[in-house]
C-alpha positions in Angstrom: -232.5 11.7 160.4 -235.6 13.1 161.6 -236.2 15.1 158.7 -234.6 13.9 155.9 -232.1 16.0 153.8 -233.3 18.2 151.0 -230.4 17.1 148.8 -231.4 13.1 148.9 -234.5 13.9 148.5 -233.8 16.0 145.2 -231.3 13.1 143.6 -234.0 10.4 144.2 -236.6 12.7 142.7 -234.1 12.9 139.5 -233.9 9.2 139.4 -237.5 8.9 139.2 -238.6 11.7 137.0 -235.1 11.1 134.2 -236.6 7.3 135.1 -232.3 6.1 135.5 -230.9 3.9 137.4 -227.5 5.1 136.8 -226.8 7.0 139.8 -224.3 5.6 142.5 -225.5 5.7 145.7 -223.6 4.8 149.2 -226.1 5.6 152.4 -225.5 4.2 155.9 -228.6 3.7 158.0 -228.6 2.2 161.4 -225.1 1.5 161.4 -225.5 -0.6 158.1 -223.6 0.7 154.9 -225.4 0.2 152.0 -223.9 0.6 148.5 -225.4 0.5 144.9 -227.2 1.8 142.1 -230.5 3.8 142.8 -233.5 2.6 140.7 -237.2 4.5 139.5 -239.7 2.8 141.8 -242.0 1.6 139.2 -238.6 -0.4 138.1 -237.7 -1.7 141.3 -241.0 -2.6 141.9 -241.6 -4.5 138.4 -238.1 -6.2 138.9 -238.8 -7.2 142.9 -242.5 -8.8 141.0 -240.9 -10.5 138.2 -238.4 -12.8 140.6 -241.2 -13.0 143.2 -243.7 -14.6 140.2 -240.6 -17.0 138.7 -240.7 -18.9 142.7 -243.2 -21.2 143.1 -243.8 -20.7 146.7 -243.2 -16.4 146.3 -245.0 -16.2 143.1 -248.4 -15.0 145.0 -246.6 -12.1 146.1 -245.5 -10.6 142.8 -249.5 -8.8 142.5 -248.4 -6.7 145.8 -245.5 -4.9 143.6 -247.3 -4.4 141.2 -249.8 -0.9 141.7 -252.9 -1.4 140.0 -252.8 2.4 138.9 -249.6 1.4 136.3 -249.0 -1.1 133.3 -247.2 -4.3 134.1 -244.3 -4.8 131.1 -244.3 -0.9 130.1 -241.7 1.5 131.2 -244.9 3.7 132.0 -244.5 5.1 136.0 -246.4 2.9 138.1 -247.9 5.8 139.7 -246.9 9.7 139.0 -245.1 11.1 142.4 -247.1 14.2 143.1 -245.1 14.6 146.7 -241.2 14.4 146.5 -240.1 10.5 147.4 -239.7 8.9 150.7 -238.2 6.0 149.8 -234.8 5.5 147.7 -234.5 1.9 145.6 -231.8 0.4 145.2 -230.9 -2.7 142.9 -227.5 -4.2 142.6 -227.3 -2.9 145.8 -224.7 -4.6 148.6 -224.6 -4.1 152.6 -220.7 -3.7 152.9 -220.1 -5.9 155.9 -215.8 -6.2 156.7 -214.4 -7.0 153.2 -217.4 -8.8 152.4 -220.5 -7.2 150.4 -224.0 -9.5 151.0 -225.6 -10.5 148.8 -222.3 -10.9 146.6 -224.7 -10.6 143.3 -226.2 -7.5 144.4 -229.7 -7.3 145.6 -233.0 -5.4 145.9 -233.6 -2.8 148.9 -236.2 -0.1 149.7 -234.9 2.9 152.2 -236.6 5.5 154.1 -235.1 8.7 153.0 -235.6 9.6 156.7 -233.5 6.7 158.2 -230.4 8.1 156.5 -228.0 9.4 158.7 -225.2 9.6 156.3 -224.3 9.2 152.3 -222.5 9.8 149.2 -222.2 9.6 145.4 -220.9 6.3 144.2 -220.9 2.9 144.7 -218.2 1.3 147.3 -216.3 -1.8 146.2 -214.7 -4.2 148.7 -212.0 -6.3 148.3 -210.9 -9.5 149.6 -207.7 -9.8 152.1 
């Protein structure tokens, strides 16, 4: 999209001001269909930072999720969102490839609001043939 839709914008701003991560969410950008459960950045980001710092060779990483503005183990916003969001965050999230959703266990994606040429509420399951 090259301006991204008003209404996206206004659910991802309700996931991160209600701080939920309850709302089902199925976009498709670039072709790809991506299915799951919208997440509060500050979530996403202390989630992404906590399996980056159990890897030993990832653990060096975690620090760049982590916004030195917010409190590390607090459910206090990482940083407050004076400008609606451009990004949506997904956890449990699946790309929905045939019958088959990848990663199987869900996993952790950042979208550009803007890259989102089509979507709608709730989460798409897949079955196997």
């Amino acid at each position: 999209m090259s301006k991204p839709d008003d209404l996206l914008v206004a659910i991802a701003a309700a996931v991160e001001s209600q701080q939920t991560n309850q709302m089902s969410l199925t976009v498709l950008v670039q072709g790809a269909v991506i299915t799951g459960r919208l997440a509060p950045e500050s979530a996403w980001r202390r989630r992404v930072a906590e399996v980056l710092a159990d890897s030993d060779r990832l653990g060096p990483f975690a620090g760049l999720f982590m916004d030195a503005e917010g409190t590390e183990g607090t459910d206090v916003p990482l940083r407050s969102a004076p400008h609606p969001p451009s990004y949506l965050h997904f956890h449990v999230a699946r790309i929905l490839q045939g019958t088959v959703g990848i990663p199987e266990t869900g996993g952790m994606y950042r979208i550009a609001i803007k890259d989102v040429s089509a979507w709608t509420m709730g989460d798409f399951s897949y079955s196997e043939p």
